[in-house]
C-alpha positions as CSV (number, residue, x, y, z in Angstrom):
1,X,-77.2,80.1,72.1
2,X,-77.8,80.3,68.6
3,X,-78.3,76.9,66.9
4,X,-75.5,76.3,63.9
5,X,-76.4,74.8,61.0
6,X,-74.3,72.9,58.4
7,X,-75.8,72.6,55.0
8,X,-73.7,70.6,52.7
9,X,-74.2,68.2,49.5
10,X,-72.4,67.7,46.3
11,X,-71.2,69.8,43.3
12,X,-74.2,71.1,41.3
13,X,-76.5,69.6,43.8
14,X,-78.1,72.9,44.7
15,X,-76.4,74.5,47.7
16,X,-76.1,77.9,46.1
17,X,-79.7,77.7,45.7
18,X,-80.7,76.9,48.8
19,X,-78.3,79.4,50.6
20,X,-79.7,82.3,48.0
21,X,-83.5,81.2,49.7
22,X,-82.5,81.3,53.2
23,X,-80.8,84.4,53.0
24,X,-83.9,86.0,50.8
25,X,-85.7,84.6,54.1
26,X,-84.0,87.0,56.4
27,X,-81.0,84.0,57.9
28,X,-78.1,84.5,57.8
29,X,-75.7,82.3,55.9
30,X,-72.0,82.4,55.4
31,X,-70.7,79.9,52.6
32,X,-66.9,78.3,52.9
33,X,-66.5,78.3,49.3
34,X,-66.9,82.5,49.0
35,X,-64.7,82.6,52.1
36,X,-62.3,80.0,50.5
37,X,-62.2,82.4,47.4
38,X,-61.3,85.4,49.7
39,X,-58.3,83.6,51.6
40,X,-56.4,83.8,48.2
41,X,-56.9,87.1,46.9
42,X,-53.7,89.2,45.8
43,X,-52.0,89.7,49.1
44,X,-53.1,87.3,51.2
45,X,-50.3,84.7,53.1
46,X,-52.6,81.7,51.5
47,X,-52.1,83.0,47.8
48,X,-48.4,83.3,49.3
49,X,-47.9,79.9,50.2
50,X,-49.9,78.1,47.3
51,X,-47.1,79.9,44.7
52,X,-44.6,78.5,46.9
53,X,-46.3,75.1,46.9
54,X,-47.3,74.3,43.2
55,X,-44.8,77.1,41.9
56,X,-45.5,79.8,38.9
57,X,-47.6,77.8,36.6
58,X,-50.7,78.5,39.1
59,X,-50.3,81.7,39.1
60,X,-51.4,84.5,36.3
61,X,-49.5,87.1,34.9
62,X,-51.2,90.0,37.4
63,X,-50.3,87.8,40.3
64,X,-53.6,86.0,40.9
65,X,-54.2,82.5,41.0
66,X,-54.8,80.7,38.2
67,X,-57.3,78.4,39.3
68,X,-57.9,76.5,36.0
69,X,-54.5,75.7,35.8
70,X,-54.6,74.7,40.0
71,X,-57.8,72.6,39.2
72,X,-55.6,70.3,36.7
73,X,-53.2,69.6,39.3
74,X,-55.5,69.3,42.4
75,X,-58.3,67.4,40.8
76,X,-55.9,64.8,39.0
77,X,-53.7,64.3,42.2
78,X,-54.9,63.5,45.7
79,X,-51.3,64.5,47.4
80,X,-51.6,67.7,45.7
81,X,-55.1,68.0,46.4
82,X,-54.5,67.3,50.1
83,X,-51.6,69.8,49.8
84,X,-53.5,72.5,49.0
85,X,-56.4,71.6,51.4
86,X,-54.2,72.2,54.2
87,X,-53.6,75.7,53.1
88,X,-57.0,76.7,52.6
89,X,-59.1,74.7,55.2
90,X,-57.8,76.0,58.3
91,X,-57.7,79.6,57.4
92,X,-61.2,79.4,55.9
93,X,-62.4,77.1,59.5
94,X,-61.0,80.2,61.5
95,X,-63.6,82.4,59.4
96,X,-66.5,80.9,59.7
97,X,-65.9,80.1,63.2
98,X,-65.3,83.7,63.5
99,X,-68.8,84.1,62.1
100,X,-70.7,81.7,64.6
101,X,-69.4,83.8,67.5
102,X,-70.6,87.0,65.8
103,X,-74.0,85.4,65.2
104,X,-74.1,84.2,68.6
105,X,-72.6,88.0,70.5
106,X,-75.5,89.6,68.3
107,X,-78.6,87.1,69.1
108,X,-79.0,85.6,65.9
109,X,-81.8,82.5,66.0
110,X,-79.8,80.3,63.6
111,X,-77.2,80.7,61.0
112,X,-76.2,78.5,58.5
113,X,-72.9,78.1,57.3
114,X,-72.3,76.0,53.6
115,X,-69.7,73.6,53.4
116,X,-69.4,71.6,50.7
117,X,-66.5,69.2,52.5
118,X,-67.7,69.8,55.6
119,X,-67.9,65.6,56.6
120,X,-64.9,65.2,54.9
121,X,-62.9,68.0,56.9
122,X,-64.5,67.0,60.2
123,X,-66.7,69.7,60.5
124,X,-70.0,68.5,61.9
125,X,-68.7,68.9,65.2
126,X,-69.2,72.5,65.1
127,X,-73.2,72.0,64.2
128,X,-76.2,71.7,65.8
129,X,-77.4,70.1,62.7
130,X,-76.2,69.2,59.5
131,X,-78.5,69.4,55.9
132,X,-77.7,67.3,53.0
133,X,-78.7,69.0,49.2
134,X,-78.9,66.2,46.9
135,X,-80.5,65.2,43.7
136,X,-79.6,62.3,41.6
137,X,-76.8,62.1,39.3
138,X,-78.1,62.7,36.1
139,X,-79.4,66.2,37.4
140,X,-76.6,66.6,38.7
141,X,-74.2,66.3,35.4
142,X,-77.1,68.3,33.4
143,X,-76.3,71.0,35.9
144,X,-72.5,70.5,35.4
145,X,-72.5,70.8,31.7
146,X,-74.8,74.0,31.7
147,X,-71.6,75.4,33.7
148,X,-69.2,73.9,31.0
149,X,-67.6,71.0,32.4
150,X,-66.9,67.8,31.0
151,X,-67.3,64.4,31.5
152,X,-63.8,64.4,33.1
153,X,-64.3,67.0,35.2
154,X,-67.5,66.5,37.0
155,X,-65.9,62.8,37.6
156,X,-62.9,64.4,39.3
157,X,-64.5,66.9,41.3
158,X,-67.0,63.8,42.8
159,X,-64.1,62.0,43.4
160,X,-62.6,64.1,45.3
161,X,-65.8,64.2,47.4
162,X,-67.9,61.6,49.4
163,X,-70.3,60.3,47.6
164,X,-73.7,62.2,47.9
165,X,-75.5,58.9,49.6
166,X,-72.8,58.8,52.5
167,X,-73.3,62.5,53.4
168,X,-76.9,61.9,53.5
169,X,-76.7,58.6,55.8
170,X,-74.6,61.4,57.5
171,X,-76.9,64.1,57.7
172,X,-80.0,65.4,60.1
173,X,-81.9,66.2,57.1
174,X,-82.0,66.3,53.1
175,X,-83.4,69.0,50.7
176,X,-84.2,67.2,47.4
177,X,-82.9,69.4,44.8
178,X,-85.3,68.0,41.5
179,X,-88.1,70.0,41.7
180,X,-88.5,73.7,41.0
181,X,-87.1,76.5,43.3
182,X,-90.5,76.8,44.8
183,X,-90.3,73.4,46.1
184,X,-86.5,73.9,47.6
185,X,-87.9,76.6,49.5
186,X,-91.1,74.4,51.3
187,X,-88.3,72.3,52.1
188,X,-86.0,74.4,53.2
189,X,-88.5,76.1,55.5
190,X,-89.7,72.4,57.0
191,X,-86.2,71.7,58.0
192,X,-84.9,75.0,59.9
């Protein structure tokens, strides 16, 4: 059986990162967020269904989402948040579950699958293991900013999160983010 891995962590805490090493590594790694990006693409019954839920003003003039404008709503609401949670989850659960079968069918060691929510959604169940990327906070907002985020909007997005020290108390493992990529990747190879 091959052994399921959950690699989560906060926003800007280095998940990209470390999925990027692993799969340079030769594992294979599917990420929740890339699937979550799929699930609404023009077309899709989820892109259906959030139009319906948080009307036109999510939406952009070629019919995609406008996901600044769903970000306002989401991140400064926890109903809506939740809302739209219950759109996307399931359908992006069904995926990756999809994925673990695959890996399994084809004799895959070990596949890792990123979610970022993944304690908050109930996920660990699914995993052998679970890894926690962290760093500390200040990293964490330098990274942020780099991307263009304010203040406001790095404290939204970790409140709508656990806070990084519960997912580690949570977790099998943690990858320190701080150091250089070099280091990520002695870490990353100690812990699967």
């Amino acid at each position: 059986m091959t052994p399921q891995i959950g690699l989560t962590g906060g926003v800007g805490m280095g998940k990209s990162a470390a999925a990027e090493i692993l799969r340079k590594r030769g594992i294979p790694v599917i990420d929740s967020d890339d699937i979550a990006r799929r699930v609404v693409e023009l077309g899709m019954p989820a892109l259906m269904e959030i139009a319906e839920a948080f009307g036109t003003t999510v939406m952009g003039a070629d019919g995609r989402l406008n996901r600044a404008a769903l970000a306002q709503i989401i991140f400064a609401d926890t109903t809506q948040r939740q809302r739209l949670e219950a759109i996307i989850h399931p359908r992006v659960k069904t995926v990756w579950q999809a994925q673990h079968e695959v890996w399994r069918a084809s004799g895959v060691k070990v596949g890792v699958t990123v979610i970022p929510l993944l304690f908050e959604t109930g996920s660990q169940v699914h995993f052998d293991r679970v890894i926690c990327v962290a760093c500390t906070e200040q990293t964490q907002r330098e990274r942020l900013r780099l991307r263009g985020w304010s203040d406001d909007q790095i404290e939204q997005r970790n409140a709508a999160q656990w806070s990084i020290g519960r997912k580690i108390e949570m977790s099998a493992g943690v990858i320190w983010s701080e150091g250089g990529l070099d280091v990520l990747e002695q870490q990353l190879a100690r812990l699967i």
